[in-house]
PDB file with one MODEL, atoms N, CA, C and O in Angstrom:
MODEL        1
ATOM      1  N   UNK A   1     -16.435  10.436 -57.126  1.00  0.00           N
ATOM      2  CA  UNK A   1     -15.502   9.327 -56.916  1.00  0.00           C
ATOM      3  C   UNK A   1     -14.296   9.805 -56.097  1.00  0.00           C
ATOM      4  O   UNK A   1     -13.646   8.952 -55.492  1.00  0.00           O
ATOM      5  N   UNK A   2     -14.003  10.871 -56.039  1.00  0.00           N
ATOM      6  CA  UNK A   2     -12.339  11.914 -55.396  1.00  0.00           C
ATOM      7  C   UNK A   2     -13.015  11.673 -53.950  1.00  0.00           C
ATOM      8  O   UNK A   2     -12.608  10.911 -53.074  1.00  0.00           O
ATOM      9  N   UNK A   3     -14.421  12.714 -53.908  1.00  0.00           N
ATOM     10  CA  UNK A   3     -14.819  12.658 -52.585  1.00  0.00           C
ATOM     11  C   UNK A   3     -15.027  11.630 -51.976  1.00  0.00           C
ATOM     12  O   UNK A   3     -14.840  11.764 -50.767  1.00  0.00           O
ATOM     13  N   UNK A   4     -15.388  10.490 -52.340  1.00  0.00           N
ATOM     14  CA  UNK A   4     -15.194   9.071 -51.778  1.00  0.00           C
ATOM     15  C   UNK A   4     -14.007   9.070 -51.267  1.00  0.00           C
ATOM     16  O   UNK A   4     -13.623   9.320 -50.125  1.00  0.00           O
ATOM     17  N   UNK A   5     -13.431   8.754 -52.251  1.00  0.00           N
ATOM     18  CA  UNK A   5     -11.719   8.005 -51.806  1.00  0.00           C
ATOM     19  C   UNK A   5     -11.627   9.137 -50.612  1.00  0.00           C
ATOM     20  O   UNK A   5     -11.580   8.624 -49.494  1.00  0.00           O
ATOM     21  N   UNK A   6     -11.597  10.339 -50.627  1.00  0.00           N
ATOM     22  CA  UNK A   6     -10.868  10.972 -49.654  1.00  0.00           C
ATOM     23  C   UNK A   6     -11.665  10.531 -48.275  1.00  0.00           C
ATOM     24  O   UNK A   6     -10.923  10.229 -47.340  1.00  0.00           O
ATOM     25  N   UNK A   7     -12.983  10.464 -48.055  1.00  0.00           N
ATOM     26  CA  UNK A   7     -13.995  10.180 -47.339  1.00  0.00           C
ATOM     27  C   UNK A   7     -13.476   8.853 -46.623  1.00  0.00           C
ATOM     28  O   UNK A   7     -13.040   8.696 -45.482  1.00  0.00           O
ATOM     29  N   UNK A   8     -13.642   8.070 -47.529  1.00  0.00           N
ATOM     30  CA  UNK A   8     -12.458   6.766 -47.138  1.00  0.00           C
ATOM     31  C   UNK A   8     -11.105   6.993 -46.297  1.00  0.00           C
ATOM     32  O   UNK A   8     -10.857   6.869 -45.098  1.00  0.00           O
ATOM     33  N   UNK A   9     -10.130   7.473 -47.696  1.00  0.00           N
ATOM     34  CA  UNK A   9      -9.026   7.777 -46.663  1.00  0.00           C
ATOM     35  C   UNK A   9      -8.945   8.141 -45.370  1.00  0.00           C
ATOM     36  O   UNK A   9      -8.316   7.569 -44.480  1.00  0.00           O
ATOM     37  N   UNK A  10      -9.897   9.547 -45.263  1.00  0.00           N
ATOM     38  CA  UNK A  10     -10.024  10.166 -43.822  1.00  0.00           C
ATOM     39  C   UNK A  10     -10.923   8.858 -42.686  1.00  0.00           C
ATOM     40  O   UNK A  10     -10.428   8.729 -41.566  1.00  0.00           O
ATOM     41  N   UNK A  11     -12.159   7.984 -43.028  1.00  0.00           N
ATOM     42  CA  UNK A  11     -12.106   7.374 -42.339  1.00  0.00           C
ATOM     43  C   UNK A  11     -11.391   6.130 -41.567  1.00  0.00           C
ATOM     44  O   UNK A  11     -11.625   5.443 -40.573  1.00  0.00           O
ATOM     45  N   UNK A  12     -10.424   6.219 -42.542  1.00  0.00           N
ATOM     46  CA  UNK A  12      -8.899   4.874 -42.450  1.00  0.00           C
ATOM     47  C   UNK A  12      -8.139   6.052 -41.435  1.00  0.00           C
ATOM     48  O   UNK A  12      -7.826   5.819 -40.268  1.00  0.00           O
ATOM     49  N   UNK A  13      -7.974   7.019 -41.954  1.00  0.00           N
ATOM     50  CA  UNK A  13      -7.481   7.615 -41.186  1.00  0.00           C
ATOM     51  C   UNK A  13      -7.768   7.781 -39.709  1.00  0.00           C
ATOM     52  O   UNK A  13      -6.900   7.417 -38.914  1.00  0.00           O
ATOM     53  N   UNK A  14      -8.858   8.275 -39.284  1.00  0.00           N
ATOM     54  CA  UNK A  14      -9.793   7.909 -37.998  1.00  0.00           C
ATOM     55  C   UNK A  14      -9.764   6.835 -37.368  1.00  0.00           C
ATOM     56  O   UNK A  14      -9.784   6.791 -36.138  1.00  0.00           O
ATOM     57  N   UNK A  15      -9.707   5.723 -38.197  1.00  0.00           N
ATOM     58  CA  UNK A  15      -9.526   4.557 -37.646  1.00  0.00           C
ATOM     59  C   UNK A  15      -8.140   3.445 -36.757  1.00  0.00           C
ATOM     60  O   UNK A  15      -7.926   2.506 -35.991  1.00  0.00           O
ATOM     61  N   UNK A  16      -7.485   4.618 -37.730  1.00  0.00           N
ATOM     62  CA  UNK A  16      -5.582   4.308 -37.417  1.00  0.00           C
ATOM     63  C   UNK A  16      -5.770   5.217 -36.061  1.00  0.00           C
ATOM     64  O   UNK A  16      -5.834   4.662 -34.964  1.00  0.00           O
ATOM     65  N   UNK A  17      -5.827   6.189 -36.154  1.00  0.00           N
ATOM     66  CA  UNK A  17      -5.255   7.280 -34.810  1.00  0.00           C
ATOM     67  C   UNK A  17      -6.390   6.750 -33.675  1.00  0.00           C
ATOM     68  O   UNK A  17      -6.173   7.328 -32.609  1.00  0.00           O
ATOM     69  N   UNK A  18      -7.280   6.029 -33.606  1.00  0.00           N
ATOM     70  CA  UNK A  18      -8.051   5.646 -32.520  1.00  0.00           C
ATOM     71  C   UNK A  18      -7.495   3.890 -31.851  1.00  0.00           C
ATOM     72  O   UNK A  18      -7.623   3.328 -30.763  1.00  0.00           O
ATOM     73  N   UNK A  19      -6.950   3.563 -32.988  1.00  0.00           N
ATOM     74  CA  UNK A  19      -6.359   2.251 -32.698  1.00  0.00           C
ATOM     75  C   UNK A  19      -4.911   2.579 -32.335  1.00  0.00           C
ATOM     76  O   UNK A  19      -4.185   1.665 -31.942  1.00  0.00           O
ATOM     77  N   UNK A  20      -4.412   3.922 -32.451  1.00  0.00           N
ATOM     78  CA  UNK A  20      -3.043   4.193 -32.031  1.00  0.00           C
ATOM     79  C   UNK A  20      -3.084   4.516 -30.612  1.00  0.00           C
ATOM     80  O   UNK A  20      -2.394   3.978 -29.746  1.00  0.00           O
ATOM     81  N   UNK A  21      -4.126   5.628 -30.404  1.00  0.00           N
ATOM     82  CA  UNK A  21      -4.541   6.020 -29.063  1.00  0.00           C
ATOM     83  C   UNK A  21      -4.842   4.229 -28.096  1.00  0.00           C
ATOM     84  O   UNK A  21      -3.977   4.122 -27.227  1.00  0.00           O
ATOM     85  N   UNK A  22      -5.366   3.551 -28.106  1.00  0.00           N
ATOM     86  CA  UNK A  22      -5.596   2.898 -27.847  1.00  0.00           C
ATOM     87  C   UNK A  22      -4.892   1.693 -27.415  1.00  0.00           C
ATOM     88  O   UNK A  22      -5.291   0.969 -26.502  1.00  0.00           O
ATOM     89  N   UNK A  23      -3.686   1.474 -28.195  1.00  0.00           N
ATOM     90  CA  UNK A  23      -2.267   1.315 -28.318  1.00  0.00           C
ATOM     91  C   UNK A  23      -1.504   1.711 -27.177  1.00  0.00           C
ATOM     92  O   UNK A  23      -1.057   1.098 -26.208  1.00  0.00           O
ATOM     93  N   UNK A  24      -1.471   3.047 -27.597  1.00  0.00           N
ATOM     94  CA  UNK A  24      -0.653   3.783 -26.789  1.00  0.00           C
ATOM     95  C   UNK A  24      -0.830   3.850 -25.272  1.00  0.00           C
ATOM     96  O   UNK A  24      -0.012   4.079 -24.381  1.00  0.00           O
ATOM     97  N   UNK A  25      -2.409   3.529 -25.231  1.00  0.00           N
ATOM     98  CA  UNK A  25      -3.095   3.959 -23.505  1.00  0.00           C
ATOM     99  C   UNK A  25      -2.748   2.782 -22.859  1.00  0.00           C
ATOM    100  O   UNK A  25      -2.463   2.778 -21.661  1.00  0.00           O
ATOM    101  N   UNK A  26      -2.744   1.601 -23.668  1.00  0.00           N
ATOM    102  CA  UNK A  26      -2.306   0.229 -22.933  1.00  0.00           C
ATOM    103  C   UNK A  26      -0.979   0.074 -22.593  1.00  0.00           C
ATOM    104  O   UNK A  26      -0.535  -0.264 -21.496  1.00  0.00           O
ATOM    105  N   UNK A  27      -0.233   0.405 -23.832  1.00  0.00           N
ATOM    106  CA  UNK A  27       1.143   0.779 -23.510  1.00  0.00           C
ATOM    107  C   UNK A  27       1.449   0.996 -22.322  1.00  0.00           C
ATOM    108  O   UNK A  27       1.951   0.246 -21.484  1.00  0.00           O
ATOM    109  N   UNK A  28       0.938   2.694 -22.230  1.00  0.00           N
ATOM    110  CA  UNK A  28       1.528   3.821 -20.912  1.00  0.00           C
ATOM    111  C   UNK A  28       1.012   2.678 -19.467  1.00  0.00           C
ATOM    112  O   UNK A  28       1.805   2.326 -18.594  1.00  0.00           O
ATOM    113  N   UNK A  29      -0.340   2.297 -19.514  1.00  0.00           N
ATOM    114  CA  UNK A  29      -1.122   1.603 -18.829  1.00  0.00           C
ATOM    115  C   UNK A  29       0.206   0.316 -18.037  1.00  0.00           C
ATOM    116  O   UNK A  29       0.690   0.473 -16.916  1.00  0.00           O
ATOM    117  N   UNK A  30       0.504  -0.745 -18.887  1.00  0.00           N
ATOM    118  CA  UNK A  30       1.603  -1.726 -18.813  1.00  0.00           C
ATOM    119  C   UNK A  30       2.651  -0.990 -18.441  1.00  0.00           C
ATOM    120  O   UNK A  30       3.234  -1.561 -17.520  1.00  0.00           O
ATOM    121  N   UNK A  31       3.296   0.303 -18.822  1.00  0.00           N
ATOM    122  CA  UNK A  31       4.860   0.370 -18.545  1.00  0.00           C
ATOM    123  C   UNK A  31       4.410   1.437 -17.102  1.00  0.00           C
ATOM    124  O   UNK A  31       5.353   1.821 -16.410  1.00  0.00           O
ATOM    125  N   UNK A  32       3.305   1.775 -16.795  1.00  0.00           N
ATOM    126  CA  UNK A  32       2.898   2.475 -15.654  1.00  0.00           C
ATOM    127  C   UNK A  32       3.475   0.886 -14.262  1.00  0.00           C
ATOM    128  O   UNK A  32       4.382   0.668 -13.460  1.00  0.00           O
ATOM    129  N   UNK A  33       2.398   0.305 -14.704  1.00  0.00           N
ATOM    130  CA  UNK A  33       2.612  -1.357 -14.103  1.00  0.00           C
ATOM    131  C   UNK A  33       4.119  -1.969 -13.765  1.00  0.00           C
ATOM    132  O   UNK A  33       4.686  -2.489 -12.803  1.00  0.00           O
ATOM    133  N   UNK A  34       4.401  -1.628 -15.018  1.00  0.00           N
ATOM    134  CA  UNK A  34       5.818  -2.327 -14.788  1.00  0.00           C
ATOM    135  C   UNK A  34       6.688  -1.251 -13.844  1.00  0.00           C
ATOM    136  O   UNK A  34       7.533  -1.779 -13.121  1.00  0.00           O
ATOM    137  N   UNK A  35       6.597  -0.175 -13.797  1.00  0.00           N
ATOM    138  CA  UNK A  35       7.284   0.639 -12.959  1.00  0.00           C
ATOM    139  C   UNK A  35       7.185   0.842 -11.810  1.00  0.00           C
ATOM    140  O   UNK A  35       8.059   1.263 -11.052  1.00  0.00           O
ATOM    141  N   UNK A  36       5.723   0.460 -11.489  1.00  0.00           N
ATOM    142  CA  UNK A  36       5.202   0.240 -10.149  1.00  0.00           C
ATOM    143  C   UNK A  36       6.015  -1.165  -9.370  1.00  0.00           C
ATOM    144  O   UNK A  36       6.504  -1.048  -8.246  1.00  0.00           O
ATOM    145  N   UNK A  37       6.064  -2.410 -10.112  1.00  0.00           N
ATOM    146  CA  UNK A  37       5.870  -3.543  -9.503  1.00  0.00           C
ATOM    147  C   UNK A  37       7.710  -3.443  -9.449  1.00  0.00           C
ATOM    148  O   UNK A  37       8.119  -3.796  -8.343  1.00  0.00           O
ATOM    149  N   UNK A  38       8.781  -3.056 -10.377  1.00  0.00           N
ATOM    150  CA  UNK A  38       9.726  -2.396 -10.421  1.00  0.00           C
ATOM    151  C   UNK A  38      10.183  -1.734  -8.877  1.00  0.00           C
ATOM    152  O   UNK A  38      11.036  -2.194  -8.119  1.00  0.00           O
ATOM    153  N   UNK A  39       9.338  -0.516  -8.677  1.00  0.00           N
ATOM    154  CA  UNK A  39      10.024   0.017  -7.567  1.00  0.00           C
ATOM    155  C   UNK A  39       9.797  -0.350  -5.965  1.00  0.00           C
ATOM    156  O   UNK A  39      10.339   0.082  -4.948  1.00  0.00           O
ATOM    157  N   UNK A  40       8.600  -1.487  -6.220  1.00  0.00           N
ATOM    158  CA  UNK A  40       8.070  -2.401  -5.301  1.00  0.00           C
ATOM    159  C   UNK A  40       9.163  -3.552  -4.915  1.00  0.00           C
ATOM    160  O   UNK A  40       9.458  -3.738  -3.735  1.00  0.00           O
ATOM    161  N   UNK A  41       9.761  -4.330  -5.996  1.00  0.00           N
ATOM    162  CA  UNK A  41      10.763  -5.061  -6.391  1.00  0.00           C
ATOM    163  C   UNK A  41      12.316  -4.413  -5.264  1.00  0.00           C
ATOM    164  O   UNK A  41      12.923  -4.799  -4.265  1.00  0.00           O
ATOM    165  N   UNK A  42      12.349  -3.530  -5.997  1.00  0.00           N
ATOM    166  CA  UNK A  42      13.715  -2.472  -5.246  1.00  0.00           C
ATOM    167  C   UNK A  42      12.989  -2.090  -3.978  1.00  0.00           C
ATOM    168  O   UNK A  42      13.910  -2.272  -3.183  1.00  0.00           O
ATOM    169  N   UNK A  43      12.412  -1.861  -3.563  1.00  0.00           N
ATOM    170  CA  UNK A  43      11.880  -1.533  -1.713  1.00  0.00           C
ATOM    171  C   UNK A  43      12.096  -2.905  -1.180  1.00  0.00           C
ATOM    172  O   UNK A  43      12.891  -2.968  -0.242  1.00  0.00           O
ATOM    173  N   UNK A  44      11.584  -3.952  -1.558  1.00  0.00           N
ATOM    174  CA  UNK A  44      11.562  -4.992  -1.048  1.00  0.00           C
ATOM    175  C   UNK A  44      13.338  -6.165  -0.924  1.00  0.00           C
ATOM    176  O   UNK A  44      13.705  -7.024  -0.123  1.00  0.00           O
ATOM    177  N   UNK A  45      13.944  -5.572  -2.133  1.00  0.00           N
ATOM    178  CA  UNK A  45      15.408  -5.738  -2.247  1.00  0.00           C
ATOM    179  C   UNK A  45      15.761  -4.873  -1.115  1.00  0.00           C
ATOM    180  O   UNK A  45      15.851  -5.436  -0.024  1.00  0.00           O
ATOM    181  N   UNK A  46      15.989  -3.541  -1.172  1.00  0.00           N
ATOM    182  CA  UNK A  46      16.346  -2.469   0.088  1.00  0.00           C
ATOM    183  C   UNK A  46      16.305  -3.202   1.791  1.00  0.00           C
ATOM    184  O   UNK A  46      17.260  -3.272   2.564  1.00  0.00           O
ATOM    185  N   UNK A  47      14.954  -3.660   2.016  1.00  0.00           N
ATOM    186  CA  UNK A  47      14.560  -4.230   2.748  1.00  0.00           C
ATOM    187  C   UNK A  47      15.226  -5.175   3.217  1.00  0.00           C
ATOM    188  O   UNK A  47      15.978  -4.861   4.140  1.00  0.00           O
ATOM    189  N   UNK A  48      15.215  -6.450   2.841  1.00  0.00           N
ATOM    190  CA  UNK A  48      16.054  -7.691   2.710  1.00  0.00           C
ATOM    191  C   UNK A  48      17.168  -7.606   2.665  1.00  0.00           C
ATOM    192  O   UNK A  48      17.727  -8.608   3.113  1.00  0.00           O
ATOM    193  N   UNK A  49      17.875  -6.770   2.284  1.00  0.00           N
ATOM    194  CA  UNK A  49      19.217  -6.166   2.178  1.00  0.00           C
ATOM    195  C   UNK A  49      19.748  -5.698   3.660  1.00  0.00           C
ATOM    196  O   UNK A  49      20.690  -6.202   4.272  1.00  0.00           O
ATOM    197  N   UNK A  50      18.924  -4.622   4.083  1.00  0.00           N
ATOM    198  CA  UNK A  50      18.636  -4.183   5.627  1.00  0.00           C
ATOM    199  C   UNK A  50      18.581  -5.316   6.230  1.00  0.00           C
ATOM    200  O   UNK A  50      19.673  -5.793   6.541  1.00  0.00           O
ATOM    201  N   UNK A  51      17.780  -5.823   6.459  1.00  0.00           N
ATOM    202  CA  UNK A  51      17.651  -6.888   7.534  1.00  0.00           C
ATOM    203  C   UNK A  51      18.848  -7.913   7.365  1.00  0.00           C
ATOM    204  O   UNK A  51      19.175  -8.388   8.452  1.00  0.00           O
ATOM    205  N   UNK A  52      19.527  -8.340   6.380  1.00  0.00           N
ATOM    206  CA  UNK A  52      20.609  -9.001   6.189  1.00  0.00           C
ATOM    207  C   UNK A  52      21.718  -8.821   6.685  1.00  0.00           C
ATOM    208  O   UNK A  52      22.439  -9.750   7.048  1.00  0.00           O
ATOM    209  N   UNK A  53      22.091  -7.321   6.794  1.00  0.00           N
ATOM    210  CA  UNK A  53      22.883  -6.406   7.232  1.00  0.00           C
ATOM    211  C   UNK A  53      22.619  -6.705   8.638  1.00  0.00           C
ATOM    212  O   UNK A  53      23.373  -7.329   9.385  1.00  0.00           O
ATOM    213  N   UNK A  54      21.381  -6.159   8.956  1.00  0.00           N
ATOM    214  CA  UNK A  54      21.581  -6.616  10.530  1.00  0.00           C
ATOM    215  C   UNK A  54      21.690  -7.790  11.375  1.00  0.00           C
ATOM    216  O   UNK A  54      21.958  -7.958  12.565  1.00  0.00           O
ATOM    217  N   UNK A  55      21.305  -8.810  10.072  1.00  0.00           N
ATOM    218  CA  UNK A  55      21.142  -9.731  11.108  1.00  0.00           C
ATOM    219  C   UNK A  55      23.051 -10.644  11.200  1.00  0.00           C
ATOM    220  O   UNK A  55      23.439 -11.454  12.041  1.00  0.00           O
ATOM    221  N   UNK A  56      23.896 -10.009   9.873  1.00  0.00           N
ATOM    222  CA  UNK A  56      24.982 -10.114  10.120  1.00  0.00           C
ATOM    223  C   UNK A  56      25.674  -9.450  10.974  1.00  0.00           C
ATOM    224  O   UNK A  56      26.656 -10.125  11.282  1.00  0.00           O
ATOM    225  N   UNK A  57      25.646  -8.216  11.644  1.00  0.00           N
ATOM    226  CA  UNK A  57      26.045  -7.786  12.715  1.00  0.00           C
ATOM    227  C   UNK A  57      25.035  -8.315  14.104  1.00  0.00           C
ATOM    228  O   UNK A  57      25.421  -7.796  15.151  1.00  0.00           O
ATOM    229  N   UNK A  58      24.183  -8.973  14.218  1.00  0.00           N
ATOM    230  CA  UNK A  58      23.912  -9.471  15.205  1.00  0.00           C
ATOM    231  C   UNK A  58      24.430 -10.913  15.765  1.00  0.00           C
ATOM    232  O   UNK A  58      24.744 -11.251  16.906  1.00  0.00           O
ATOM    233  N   UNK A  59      24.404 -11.569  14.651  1.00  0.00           N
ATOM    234  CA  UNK A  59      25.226 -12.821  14.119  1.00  0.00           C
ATOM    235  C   UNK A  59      26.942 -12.588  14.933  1.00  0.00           C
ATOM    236  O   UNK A  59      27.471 -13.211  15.854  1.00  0.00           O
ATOM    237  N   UNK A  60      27.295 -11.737  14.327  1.00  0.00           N
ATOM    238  CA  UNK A  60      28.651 -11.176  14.976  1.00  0.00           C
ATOM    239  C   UNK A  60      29.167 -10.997  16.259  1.00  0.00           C
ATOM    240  O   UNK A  60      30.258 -11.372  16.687  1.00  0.00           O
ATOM    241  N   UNK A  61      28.174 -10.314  16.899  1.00  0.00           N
ATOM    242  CA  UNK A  61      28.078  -9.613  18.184  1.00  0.00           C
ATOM    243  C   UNK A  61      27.653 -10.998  18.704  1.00  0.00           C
ATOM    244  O   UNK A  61      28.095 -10.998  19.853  1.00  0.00           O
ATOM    245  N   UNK A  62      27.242 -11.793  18.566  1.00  0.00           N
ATOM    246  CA  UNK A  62      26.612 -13.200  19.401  1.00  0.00           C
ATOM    247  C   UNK A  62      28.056 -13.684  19.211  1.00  0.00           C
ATOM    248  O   UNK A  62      28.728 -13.791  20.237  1.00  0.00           O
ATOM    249  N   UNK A  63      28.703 -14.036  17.868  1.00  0.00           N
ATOM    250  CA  UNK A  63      29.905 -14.557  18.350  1.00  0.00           C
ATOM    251  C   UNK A  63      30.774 -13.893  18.737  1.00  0.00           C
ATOM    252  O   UNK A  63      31.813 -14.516  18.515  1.00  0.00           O
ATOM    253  N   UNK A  64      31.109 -12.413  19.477  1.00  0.00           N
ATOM    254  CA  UNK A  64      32.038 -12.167  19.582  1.00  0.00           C
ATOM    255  C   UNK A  64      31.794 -12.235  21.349  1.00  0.00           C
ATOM    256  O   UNK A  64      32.690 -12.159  22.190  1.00  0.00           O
ATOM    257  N   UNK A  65      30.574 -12.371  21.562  1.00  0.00           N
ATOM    258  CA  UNK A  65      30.318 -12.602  23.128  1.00  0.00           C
ATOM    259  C   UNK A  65      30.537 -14.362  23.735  1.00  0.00           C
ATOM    260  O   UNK A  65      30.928 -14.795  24.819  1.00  0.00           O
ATOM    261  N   UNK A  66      30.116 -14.994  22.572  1.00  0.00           N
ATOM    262  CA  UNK A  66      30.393 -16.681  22.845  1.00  0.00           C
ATOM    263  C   UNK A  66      31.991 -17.017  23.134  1.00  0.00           C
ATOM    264  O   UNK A  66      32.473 -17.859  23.892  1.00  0.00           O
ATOM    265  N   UNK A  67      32.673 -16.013  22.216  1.00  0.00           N
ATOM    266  CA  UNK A  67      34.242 -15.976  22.186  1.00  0.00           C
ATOM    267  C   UNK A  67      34.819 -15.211  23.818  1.00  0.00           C
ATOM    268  O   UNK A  67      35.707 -15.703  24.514  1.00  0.00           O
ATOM    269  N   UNK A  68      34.163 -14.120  24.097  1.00  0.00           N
ATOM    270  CA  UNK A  68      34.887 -13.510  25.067  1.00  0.00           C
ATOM    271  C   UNK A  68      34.428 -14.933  26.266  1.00  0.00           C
ATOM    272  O   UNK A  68      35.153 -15.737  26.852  1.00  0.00           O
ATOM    273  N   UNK A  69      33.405 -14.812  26.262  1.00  0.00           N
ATOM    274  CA  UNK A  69      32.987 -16.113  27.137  1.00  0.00           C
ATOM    275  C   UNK A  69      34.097 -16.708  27.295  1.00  0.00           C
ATOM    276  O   UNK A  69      35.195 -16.587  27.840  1.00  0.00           O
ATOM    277  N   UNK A  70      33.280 -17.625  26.438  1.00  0.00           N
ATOM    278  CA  UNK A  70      35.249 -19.033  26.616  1.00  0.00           C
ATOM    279  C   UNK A  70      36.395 -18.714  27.088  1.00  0.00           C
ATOM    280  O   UNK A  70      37.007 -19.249  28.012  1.00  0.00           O
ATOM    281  N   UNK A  71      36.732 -17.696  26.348  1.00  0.00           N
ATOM    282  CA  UNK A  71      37.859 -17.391  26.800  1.00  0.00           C
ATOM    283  C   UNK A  71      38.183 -16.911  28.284  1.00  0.00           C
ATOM    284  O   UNK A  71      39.237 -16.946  28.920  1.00  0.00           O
ATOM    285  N   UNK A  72      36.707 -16.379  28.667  1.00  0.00           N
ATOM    286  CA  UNK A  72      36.815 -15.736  29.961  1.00  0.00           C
ATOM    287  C   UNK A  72      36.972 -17.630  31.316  1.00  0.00           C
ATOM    288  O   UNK A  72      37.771 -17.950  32.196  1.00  0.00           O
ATOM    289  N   UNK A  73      35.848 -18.244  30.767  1.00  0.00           N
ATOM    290  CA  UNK A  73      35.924 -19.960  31.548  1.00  0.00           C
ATOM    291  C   UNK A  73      37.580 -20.514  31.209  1.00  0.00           C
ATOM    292  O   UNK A  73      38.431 -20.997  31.956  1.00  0.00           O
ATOM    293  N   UNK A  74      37.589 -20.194  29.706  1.00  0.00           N
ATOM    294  CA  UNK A  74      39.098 -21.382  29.808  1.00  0.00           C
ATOM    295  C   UNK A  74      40.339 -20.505  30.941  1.00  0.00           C
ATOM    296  O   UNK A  74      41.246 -21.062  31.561  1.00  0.00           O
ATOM    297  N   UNK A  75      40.033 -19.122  30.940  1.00  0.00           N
ATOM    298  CA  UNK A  75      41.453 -18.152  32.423  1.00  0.00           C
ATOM    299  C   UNK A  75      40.960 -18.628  33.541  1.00  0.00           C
ATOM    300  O   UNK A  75      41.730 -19.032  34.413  1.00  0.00           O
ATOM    301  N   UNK A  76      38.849 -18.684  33.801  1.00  0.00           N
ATOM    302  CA  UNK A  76      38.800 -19.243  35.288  1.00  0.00           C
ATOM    303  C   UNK A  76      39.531 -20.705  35.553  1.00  0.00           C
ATOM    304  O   UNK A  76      40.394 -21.042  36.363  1.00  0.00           O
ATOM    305  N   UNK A  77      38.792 -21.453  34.487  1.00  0.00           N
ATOM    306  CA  UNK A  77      39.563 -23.077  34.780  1.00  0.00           C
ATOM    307  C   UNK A  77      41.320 -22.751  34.701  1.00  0.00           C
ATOM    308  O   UNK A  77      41.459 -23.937  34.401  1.00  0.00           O
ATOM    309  N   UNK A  78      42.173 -22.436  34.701  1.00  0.00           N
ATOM    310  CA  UNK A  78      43.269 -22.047  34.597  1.00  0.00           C
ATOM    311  C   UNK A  78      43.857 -21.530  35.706  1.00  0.00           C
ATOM    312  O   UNK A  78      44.960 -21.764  36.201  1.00  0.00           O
ATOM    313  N   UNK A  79      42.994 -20.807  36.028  1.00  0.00           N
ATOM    314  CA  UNK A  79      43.429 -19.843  37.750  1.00  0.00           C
ATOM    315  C   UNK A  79      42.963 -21.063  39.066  1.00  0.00           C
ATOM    316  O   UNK A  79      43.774 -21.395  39.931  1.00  0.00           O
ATOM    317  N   UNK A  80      41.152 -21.764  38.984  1.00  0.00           N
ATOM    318  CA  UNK A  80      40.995 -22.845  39.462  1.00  0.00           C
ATOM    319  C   UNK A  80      42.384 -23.825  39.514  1.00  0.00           C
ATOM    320  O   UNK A  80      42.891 -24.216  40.565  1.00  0.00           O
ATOM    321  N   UNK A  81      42.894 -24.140  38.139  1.00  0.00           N
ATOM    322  CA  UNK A  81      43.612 -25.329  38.279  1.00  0.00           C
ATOM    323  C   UNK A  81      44.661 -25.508  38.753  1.00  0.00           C
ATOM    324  O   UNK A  81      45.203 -26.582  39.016  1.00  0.00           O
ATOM    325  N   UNK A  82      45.127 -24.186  38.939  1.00  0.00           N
ATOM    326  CA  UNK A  82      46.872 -23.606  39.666  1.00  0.00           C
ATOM    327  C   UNK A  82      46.603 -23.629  40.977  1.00  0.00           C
ATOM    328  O   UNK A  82      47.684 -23.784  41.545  1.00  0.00           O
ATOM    329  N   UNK A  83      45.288 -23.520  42.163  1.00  0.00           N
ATOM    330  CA  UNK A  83      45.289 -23.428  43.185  1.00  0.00           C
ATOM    331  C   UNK A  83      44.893 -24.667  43.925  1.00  0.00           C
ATOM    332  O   UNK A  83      44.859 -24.667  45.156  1.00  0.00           O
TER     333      UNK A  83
ENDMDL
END
């Protein structure tokens, strides 16, 4: 009857640490996943970030040429209009 129960126990036992392993592999498995799609997430932020950046200094540089412009037509019409 001892050797039973223990027979038992140990196969409860067996049964826990294979359902832990198992546990655990899905676990690592999911937080592997999540770390992946994570640093995929942040490259793709990085990215978008970059291009934002540039496209605000391009943005810039367009108006700072639309500005010299004008300004350059409103001195011709000005010099035109005096002669």
């Amino acid at each position: 009857d001892f050797l039973q129960k223990i027979k038992e126990i140990e196969f409860e036992r067996d049964s826990l640490s294979i359902q832990y392993h198992s546990i655990s592999k899905t676990f690592n498995d999911e937080k592997t996943k999540f770390q992946t799609k994570l640093a995929s997430l942040e490259s793709d932020y990085d990215e978008m970030k970059r291009k934002l950046d540039t496209s605000k200094m391009e943005y810039t540089r367009g108006m700072k040429t639309y500005q010299v412009d004008y300004e350059n037509k409103i001195e011709t019409l000005k010099v035109n209009s005096k002669n």
